[in-house]
N, C-alpha and C positions, 0 to 999 in steps of 0.2 A: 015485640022483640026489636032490638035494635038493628039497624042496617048493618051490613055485612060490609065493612072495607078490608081489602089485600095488601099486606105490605111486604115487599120484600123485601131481605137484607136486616131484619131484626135481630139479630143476635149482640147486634155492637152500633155503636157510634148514628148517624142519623136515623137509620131503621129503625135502631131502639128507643131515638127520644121520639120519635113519631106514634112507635106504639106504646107508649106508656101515654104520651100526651091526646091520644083518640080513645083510650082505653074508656073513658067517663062517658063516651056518647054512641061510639059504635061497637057493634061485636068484630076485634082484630083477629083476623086470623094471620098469621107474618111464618115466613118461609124464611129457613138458612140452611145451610150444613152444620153450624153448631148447638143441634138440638138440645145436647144436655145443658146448654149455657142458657138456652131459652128456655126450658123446663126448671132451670133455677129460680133463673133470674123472675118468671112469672109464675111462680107457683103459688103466690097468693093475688093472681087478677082472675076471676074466673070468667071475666070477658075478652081473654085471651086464649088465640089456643094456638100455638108452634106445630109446625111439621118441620118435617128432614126435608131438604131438599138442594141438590146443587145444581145451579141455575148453567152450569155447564154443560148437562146432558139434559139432550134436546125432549127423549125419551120420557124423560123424568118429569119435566116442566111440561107438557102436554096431559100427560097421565096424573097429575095432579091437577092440571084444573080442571080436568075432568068430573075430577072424584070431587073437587070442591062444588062444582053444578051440581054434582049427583046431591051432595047434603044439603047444599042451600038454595037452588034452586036459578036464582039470579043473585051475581057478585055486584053489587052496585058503583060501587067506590074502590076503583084500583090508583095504589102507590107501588109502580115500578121503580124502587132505591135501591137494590143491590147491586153494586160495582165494585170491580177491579181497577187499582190504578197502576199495570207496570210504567216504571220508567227506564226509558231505552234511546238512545240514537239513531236515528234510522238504517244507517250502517251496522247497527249491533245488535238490534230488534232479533229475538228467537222466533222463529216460527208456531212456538207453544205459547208464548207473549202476545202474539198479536192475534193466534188465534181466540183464546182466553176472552182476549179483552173483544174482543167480535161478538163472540156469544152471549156472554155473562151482559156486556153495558148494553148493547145492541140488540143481538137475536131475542133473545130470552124474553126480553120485554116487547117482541113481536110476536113470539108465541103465546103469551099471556094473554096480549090484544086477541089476537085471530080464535082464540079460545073462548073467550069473554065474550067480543063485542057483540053475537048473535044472541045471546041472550038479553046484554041491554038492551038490543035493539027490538026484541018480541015485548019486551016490559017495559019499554020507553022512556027507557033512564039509564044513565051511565055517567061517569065521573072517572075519568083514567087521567093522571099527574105521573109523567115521564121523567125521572132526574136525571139531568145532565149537565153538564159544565160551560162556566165559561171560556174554558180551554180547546173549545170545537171553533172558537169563534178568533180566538186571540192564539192559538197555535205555539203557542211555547216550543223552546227549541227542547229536545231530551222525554216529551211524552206525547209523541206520534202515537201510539198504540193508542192509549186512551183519547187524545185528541179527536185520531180518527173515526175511534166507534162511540162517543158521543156526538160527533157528527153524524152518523148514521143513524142513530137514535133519533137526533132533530130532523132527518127526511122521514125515517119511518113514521113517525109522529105527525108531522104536516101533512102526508101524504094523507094518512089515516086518519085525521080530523074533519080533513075535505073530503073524504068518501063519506062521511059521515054528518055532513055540516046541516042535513034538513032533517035531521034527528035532532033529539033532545041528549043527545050523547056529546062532551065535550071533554075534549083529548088536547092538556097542554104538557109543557116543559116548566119545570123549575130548577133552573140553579140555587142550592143551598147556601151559597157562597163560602166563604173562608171557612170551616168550620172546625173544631179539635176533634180527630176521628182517628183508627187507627192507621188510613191511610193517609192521613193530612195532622201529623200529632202538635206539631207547631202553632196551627193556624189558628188564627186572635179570636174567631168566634166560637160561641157555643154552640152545640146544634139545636138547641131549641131558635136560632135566630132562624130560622126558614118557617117555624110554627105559624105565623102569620099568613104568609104567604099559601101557606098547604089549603090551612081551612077556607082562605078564598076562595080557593080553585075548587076545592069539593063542595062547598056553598052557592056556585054558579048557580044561577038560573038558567030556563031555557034560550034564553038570547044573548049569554054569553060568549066570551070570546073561545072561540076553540082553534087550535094550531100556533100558537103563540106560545112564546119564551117569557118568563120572569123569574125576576131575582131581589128577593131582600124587597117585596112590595115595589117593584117598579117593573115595567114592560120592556125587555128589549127588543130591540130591529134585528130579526133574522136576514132579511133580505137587503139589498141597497135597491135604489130608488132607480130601475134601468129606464127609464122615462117610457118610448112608444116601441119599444125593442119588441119585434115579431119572431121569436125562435123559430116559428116551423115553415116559415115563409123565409128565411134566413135575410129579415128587414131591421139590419142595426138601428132604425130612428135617426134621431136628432140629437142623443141625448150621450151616445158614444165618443170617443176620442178615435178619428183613424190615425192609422199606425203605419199601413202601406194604401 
Protein backbone atom coordinates (compact mmCIF):
# COMPACT_ATOMS: atom_id res chain seq x y z
CA UNK A 1 0.00 0.00 0.00
CA UNK A 2 1.19 3.27 -0.53
CA UNK A 3 2.29 5.61 2.35
CA UNK A 4 -0.29 7.58 3.93
CA UNK A 5 0.57 11.64 3.48
CA UNK A 6 -2.03 14.55 5.22
CA UNK A 7 -2.74 17.45 3.48
CA UNK A 8 -4.64 20.15 4.64
CA UNK A 9 -6.55 22.75 3.03
CA UNK A 10 -7.53 20.57 -0.20
CA UNK A 11 -10.49 21.88 -1.50
CA UNK A 12 -9.00 24.79 -3.58
CA UNK A 13 -5.78 26.42 -4.74
CA UNK A 14 -2.30 24.93 -3.15
CA UNK A 15 -3.93 22.17 -1.23
CA UNK A 16 -5.54 20.94 -4.27
CA UNK A 17 -2.50 21.16 -6.61
CA UNK A 18 -0.59 19.28 -4.00
CA UNK A 19 -3.12 16.55 -3.84
CA UNK A 20 -3.68 15.81 -7.27
CA UNK A 21 0.16 16.23 -7.84
CA UNK A 22 1.03 13.20 -4.64
CA UNK A 23 -2.05 11.47 -5.85
CA UNK A 24 0.31 8.92 -8.34
CA UNK A 25 2.46 7.86 -5.30
CA UNK A 26 0.81 8.32 -1.89
CA UNK A 27 -2.59 7.47 -0.40
CA UNK A 28 -3.78 11.49 0.25
CA UNK A 29 -6.10 11.83 2.73
CA UNK A 30 -6.68 16.14 2.71
CA UNK A 31 -9.02 17.75 5.07
CA UNK A 32 -11.38 21.19 4.38
CA UNK A 33 -14.68 22.36 5.14
CA UNK A 34 -15.72 22.11 1.61
CA UNK A 35 -16.28 18.58 1.44
CA UNK A 36 -18.78 18.41 -1.36
CA UNK A 37 -16.13 20.43 -3.49
CA UNK A 38 -13.58 17.71 -2.66
CA UNK A 39 -16.02 14.77 -3.27
CA UNK A 40 -16.43 16.40 -6.67
CA UNK A 41 -13.59 17.42 -7.55
CA UNK A 42 -11.91 13.66 -6.50
CA UNK A 43 -14.36 11.34 -7.25
CA UNK A 44 -12.58 9.68 -9.82
CA UNK A 45 -8.91 9.43 -7.69
CA UNK A 46 -9.45 6.43 -5.61
CA UNK A 47 -6.23 7.24 -3.75
CA UNK A 48 -7.84 10.01 -2.50
CA UNK A 49 -10.15 10.36 0.36
CA UNK A 50 -11.59 14.12 1.72
CA UNK A 51 -13.06 14.56 5.12
CA UNK A 52 -15.06 17.54 6.76
CA UNK A 53 -13.11 19.32 8.67
CA UNK A 54 -12.66 23.05 9.87
CA UNK A 55 -9.26 23.63 11.16
CA UNK A 56 -10.86 26.36 13.42
CA UNK A 57 -12.34 24.10 16.14
CA UNK A 58 -9.72 22.71 18.10
CA UNK A 59 -12.19 19.82 19.08
CA UNK A 60 -12.54 18.81 15.68
CA UNK A 61 -8.92 18.78 14.44
CA UNK A 62 -7.72 16.47 17.45
CA UNK A 63 -10.78 14.03 16.96
CA UNK A 64 -9.85 13.65 13.59
CA UNK A 65 -6.46 12.64 13.94
CA UNK A 66 -7.31 10.68 16.09
CA UNK A 67 -9.63 8.73 13.97
CA UNK A 68 -6.94 8.99 11.23
CA UNK A 69 -4.42 6.77 13.68
CA UNK A 70 -7.29 4.67 14.43
CA UNK A 71 -7.55 3.66 10.40
CA UNK A 72 -3.92 3.94 9.46
CA UNK A 73 -2.05 3.38 12.03
CA UNK A 74 0.94 5.63 11.53
CA UNK A 75 0.47 9.06 9.28
CA UNK A 76 3.95 9.39 7.82
CA UNK A 77 3.91 12.47 5.60
CA UNK A 78 2.13 15.57 6.91
CA UNK A 79 1.47 18.82 4.66
CA UNK A 80 0.04 21.36 7.06
CA UNK A 81 -1.36 24.01 3.84
CA UNK A 82 -4.60 25.23 5.13
CA UNK A 83 -4.71 28.99 5.80
CA UNK A 84 -6.43 32.15 6.16
CA UNK A 85 -5.11 35.29 4.89
CA UNK A 86 -7.23 38.33 6.60
CA UNK A 87 -6.20 41.65 5.77
CA UNK A 88 -6.35 44.28 8.27
CA UNK A 89 -4.48 47.41 9.90
CA UNK A 90 -3.45 46.90 13.12
CA UNK A 91 -5.64 49.55 14.40
CA UNK A 92 -8.77 47.78 12.56
CA UNK A 93 -7.73 44.07 13.18
CA UNK A 94 -11.34 42.39 14.60
CA UNK A 95 -10.74 40.28 17.24
CA UNK A 96 -12.63 37.29 15.24
CA UNK A 97 -9.67 38.05 12.40
CA UNK A 98 -6.95 37.67 14.49
CA UNK A 99 -8.32 35.03 16.33
CA UNK A 100 -9.13 32.95 13.04
CA UNK A 101 -5.84 33.50 11.61
CA UNK A 102 -4.17 32.21 15.14
CA UNK A 103 -5.92 29.02 15.00
CA UNK A 104 -6.34 28.04 11.43
CA UNK A 105 -2.37 29.24 10.24
CA UNK A 106 -0.82 28.48 13.62
CA UNK A 107 -2.82 26.27 16.24
CA UNK A 108 -4.12 23.90 14.10
CA UNK A 109 -1.09 22.74 12.51
CA UNK A 110 0.17 22.38 16.26
CA UNK A 111 -2.48 20.12 17.03
CA UNK A 112 -1.87 18.11 14.10
CA UNK A 113 1.87 17.88 15.09
CA UNK A 114 1.16 16.94 18.90
CA UNK A 115 -1.26 14.43 17.49
CA UNK A 116 1.00 12.87 14.89
CA UNK A 117 4.34 13.10 16.17
CA UNK A 118 4.18 9.99 18.88
CA UNK A 119 3.41 7.77 16.34
CA UNK A 120 6.20 8.86 13.92
CA UNK A 121 8.14 8.75 16.59
CA UNK A 122 7.21 4.68 17.91
CA UNK A 123 7.62 3.95 13.81
CA UNK A 124 10.72 6.02 13.21
CA UNK A 125 9.70 8.08 10.54
CA UNK A 126 8.02 11.18 9.94
CA UNK A 127 8.03 13.92 7.26
CA UNK A 128 5.81 17.18 8.49
CA UNK A 129 6.12 20.38 5.78
CA UNK A 130 4.68 23.55 7.68
CA UNK A 131 3.38 26.27 4.96
CA UNK A 132 4.02 29.55 5.79
CA UNK A 133 5.00 32.90 4.34
CA UNK A 134 7.24 35.08 3.59
CA UNK A 135 5.29 37.86 5.12
CA UNK A 136 6.40 36.47 8.83
CA UNK A 137 9.58 37.62 7.89
CA UNK A 138 9.08 40.74 5.59
CA UNK A 139 5.96 42.09 7.59
CA UNK A 140 3.98 44.09 5.15
CA UNK A 141 2.02 46.86 6.39
CA UNK A 142 -2.09 45.96 6.20
CA UNK A 143 -1.51 41.78 7.12
CA UNK A 144 -0.50 41.73 10.70
CA UNK A 145 -3.03 38.99 11.43
CA UNK A 146 -1.56 36.65 8.98
CA UNK A 147 2.06 37.92 9.41
CA UNK A 148 1.72 37.33 12.77
CA UNK A 149 0.50 33.70 12.90
CA UNK A 150 2.87 32.55 10.35
CA UNK A 151 5.20 33.73 12.41
CA UNK A 152 4.03 31.56 15.03
CA UNK A 153 3.90 28.65 12.87
CA UNK A 154 7.92 29.33 12.18
CA UNK A 155 8.57 29.00 16.22
CA UNK A 156 6.05 26.28 16.54
CA UNK A 157 7.96 24.41 13.79
CA UNK A 158 11.63 25.25 14.94
CA UNK A 159 10.80 24.50 18.41
CA UNK A 160 9.30 21.07 17.30
CA UNK A 161 12.06 20.04 15.00
CA UNK A 162 14.57 20.53 17.71
CA UNK A 163 12.61 18.34 20.26
CA UNK A 164 12.75 16.02 17.70
CA UNK A 165 16.13 16.50 15.80
CA UNK A 166 17.79 12.83 17.08
CA UNK A 167 14.87 11.27 15.46
CA UNK A 168 14.42 10.35 11.95
CA UNK A 169 11.43 12.78 12.06
CA UNK A 170 12.04 16.06 9.97
CA UNK A 171 9.72 19.03 10.57
CA UNK A 172 10.29 22.08 8.06
CA UNK A 173 8.67 25.33 6.52
CA UNK A 174 7.95 26.04 3.03
CA UNK A 175 6.81 29.15 1.60
CA UNK A 176 4.75 28.49 -1.77
CA UNK A 177 5.64 31.72 -2.83
CA UNK A 178 3.47 34.09 -5.21
CA UNK A 179 1.06 31.75 -6.17
CA UNK A 180 -2.75 32.18 -8.02
CA UNK A 181 -5.13 30.99 -5.11
CA UNK A 182 -8.25 32.20 -3.86
CA UNK A 183 -6.54 34.12 -1.51
CA UNK A 184 -3.66 35.60 -3.56
CA UNK A 185 -5.91 35.55 -7.12
CA UNK A 186 -3.49 38.02 -8.81
CA UNK A 187 -0.23 36.40 -8.14
CA UNK A 188 2.16 35.50 -11.34
CA UNK A 189 2.60 31.93 -10.08
CA UNK A 190 1.02 28.72 -10.48
CA UNK A 191 0.73 26.59 -7.49
CA UNK A 192 2.29 23.69 -8.87
CA UNK A 193 5.63 26.14 -8.61
CA UNK A 194 6.11 24.83 -4.79
CA UNK A 195 5.89 20.98 -6.29
CA UNK A 196 9.40 20.95 -6.31
CA UNK A 197 10.15 22.06 -3.19
CA UNK A 198 7.36 19.84 -1.34
CA UNK A 199 8.73 16.36 -2.74
CA UNK A 200 12.23 17.47 -1.38
CA UNK A 201 11.28 17.83 1.84
CA UNK A 202 9.08 14.56 1.96
CA UNK A 203 12.13 12.74 0.27
CA UNK A 204 14.53 13.88 3.20
CA UNK A 205 16.63 11.36 4.46
CA UNK A 206 17.47 10.77 7.94
CA UNK A 207 20.19 13.37 8.09
CA UNK A 208 18.41 15.97 6.64
CA UNK A 209 17.85 19.41 7.48
CA UNK A 210 14.93 19.77 9.97
CA UNK A 211 13.58 23.27 11.39
CA UNK A 212 14.45 25.33 8.29
CA UNK A 213 12.48 27.51 5.93
CA UNK A 214 12.39 27.26 2.00
CA UNK A 215 11.00 28.77 -0.73
CA UNK A 216 10.95 28.12 -4.60
CA UNK A 217 14.11 25.39 -3.99
CA UNK A 218 16.16 27.66 -2.03
CA UNK A 219 16.98 27.97 1.93
CA UNK A 220 16.06 30.96 3.86
CA UNK A 221 17.83 32.48 7.09
CA UNK A 222 15.23 32.42 9.77
CA UNK A 223 17.63 33.75 12.26
CA UNK A 224 20.23 36.73 11.85
CA UNK A 225 23.67 35.93 12.73
CA UNK A 226 23.82 37.34 16.85
CA UNK A 227 27.49 36.26 16.98
CA UNK A 228 28.43 34.99 20.92
CA UNK A 229 25.14 36.63 22.43
CA UNK A 230 24.36 34.56 25.79
CA UNK A 231 20.46 35.08 26.45
CA UNK A 232 20.20 33.61 29.66
CA UNK A 233 23.36 34.82 31.28
CA UNK A 234 22.02 38.29 29.77
CA UNK A 235 25.99 38.50 27.85
CA UNK A 236 25.22 40.74 24.67
CA UNK A 237 28.84 39.56 23.07
CA UNK A 238 30.79 41.32 20.67
CA UNK A 239 28.68 41.23 18.08
CA UNK A 240 25.85 43.75 19.30
CA UNK A 241 25.44 47.58 18.70
CA UNK A 242 25.16 49.43 22.29
CA UNK A 243 22.64 51.88 22.26
CA UNK A 244 22.89 53.24 26.15
Amino acid sequence: MDPVVLVTGGSSGIGRSLVEHLAGDYRVVTVARRIERMRERYADEPSVTPHELDLSDTEAVVSTMRALLEEYGHVPYVINNAGVGPSARTTEATPEALERAMQVNAFAPVYVMRELLPAMCEHGFGRIVNVTSGAALECPTGAGPYSASKAALNTFTVTAAREHADENVRINLMSPGPCRTEMAPDAPLEPSACHPTVDYLLDLDADGPTGRFFWLGHEVPLFPDLGDIVWEEGDPGEKLDPVL
